[in-house]
C-alpha positions as CSV (number, residue, x, y, z in Angstrom):
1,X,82.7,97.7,97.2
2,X,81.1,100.4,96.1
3,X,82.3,103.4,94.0
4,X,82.9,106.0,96.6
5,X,84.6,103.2,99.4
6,X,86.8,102.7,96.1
7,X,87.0,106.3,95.2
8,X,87.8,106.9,99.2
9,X,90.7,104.0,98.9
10,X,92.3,104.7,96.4
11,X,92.3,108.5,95.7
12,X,94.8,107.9,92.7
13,X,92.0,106.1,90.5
14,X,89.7,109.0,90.7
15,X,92.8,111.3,90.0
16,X,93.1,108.9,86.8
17,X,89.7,109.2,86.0
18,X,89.6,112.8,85.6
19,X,93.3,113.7,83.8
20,X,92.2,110.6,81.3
21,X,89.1,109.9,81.2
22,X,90.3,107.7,77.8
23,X,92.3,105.4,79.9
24,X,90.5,102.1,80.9
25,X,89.7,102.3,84.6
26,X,89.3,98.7,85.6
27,X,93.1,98.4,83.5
28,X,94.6,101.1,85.3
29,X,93.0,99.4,88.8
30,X,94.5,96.2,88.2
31,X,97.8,97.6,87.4
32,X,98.2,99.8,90.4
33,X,97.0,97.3,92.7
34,X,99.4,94.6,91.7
35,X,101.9,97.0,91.9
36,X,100.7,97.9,95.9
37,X,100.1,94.7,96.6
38,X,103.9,93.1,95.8
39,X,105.4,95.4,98.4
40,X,102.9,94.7,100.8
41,X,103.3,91.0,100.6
42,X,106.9,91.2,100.6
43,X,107.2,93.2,103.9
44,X,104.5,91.2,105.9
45,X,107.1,88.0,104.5
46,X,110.2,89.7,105.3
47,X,109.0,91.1,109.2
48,X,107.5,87.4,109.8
49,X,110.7,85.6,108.3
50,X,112.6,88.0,110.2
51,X,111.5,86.3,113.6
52,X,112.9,83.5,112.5
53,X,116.2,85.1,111.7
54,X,115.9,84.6,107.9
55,X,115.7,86.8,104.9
56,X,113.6,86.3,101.9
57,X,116.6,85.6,99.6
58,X,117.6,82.9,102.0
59,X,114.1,81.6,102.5
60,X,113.6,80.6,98.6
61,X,117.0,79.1,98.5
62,X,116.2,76.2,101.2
63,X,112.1,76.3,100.1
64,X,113.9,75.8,96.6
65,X,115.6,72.9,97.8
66,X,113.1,71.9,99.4
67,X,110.9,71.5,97.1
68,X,113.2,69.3,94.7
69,X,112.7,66.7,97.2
70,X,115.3,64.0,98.7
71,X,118.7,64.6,98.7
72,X,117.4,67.9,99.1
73,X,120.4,69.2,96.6
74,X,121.1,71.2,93.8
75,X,123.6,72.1,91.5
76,X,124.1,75.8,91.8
77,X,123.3,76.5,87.7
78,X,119.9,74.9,88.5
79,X,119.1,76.8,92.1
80,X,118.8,80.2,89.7
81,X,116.1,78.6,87.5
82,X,114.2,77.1,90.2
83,X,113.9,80.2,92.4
84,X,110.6,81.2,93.6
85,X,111.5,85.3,93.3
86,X,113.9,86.3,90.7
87,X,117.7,85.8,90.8
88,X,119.1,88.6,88.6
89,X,122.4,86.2,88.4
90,X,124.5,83.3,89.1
91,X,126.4,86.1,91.6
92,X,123.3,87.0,93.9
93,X,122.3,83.3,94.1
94,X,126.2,82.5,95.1
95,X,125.3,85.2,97.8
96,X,122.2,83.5,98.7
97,X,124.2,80.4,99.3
98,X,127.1,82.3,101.2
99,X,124.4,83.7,103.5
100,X,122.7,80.1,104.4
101,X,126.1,78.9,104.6
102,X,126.8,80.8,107.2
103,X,123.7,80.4,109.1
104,X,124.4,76.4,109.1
105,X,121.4,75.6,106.3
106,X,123.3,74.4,103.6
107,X,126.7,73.1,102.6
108,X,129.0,73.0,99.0
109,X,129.3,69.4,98.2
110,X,131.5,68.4,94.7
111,X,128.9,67.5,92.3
112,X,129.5,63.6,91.6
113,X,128.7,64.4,87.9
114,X,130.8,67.2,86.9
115,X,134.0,67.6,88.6
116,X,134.4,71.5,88.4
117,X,130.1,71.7,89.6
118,X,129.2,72.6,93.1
119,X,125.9,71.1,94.6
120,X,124.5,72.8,97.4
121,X,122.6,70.9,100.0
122,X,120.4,71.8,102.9
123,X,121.7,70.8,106.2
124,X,119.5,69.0,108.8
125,X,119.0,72.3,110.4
126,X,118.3,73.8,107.1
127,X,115.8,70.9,106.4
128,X,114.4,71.8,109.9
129,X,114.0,75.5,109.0
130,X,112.5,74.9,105.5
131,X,109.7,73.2,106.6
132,X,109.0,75.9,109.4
133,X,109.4,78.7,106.5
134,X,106.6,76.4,104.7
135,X,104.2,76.3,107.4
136,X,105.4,80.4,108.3
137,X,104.1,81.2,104.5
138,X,100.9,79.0,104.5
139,X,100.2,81.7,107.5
140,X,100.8,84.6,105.4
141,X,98.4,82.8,102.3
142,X,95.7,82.2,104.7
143,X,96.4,85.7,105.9
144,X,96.1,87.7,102.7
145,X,93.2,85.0,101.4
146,X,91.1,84.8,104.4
147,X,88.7,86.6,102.3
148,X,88.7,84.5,99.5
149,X,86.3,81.3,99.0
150,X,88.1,78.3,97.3
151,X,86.1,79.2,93.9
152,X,87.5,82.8,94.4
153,X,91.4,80.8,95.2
154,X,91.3,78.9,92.1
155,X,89.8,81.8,90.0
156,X,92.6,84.3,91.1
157,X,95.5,81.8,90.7
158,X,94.4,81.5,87.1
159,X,94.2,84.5,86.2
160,X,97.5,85.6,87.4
161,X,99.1,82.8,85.7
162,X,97.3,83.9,82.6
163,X,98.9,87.4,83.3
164,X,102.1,86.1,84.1
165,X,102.2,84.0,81.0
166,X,101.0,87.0,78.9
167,X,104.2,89.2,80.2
168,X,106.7,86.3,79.8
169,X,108.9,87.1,76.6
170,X,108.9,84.1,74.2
């Protein structure tokens, strides 16, 4: 892309450019258009999710357990941990459960090894639903990566993960 389709794009850069021209430009790019790009992701997820009568909080849960494997269980202290998008607290992942609870894709089981533990476990229709969620965000990948070669794939997951790593406190 070229500097004017950039400059035409995203009108905020060149604003940047010109109030502080000290400021890194390609810093200030990458910054504001991860911060873009989150939102962006999350309401393409949440509209397509939607049609399936699901909500992105309720989507990690059973893609969470899920992706333990077989029995497809969890005790709910672990399920925050294990979240793909951030749990702020036990309390929103107990409202996560409620939620899928009520939709039929989990149930509270007593946890074998600790009496006073609850495990949650998907349902078979929540096992049914989390592999359509699967498949329904491989769309959205492809969608947002159709650009990308696989050299280009790899390249960005790394360096996200570097940034990620980089931003996670000791």
């Amino acid at each position: 892309m070229s500097d004017n389709e950039e400059a035409a794009r995203e009108p905020w850069l060149s604003a940047w450019h010109a109030v502080r021209p000290d400021i890194d430009p390609l810093g200030i790019a990458i910054l504001g258009r991860l911060i873009r790009l989150a939102p962006t992701f999350e309401a393409f997820r949440a509209d397509t999710l939607a049609e399936l009568g699901l909500t992105p909080e309720v989507s990690d849960l059973i893609i969470s357990l899920l992706r333990n494997g077989p029995p497809y269980e969890l005790n709910l202290g672990a399920l925050v941990p294990e979240s793909t998008f951030p749990v702020a607290s036990s309390g929103a992942m107990t409202y996560r459960v409620d939620n899928a609870e009520r939709l039929g894709l989990v149930e509270r089981k007593r946890d074998a090894k600790d009496r006073r533990g609850v495990m949650v476990a998907l349902t078979p229709k929540g096992l049914e639903s989390a592999h359509r969620v699967v498949d329904v965000h491989m769309v959205l990948v492809e969608t947002f990566l159709a650009g990308f070669s696989p050299d280009d794939r790899a390249s960005l997951g790394q360096l996200l993960q570097r940034l990620i790593v980089g931003l996670t406190p000791a």
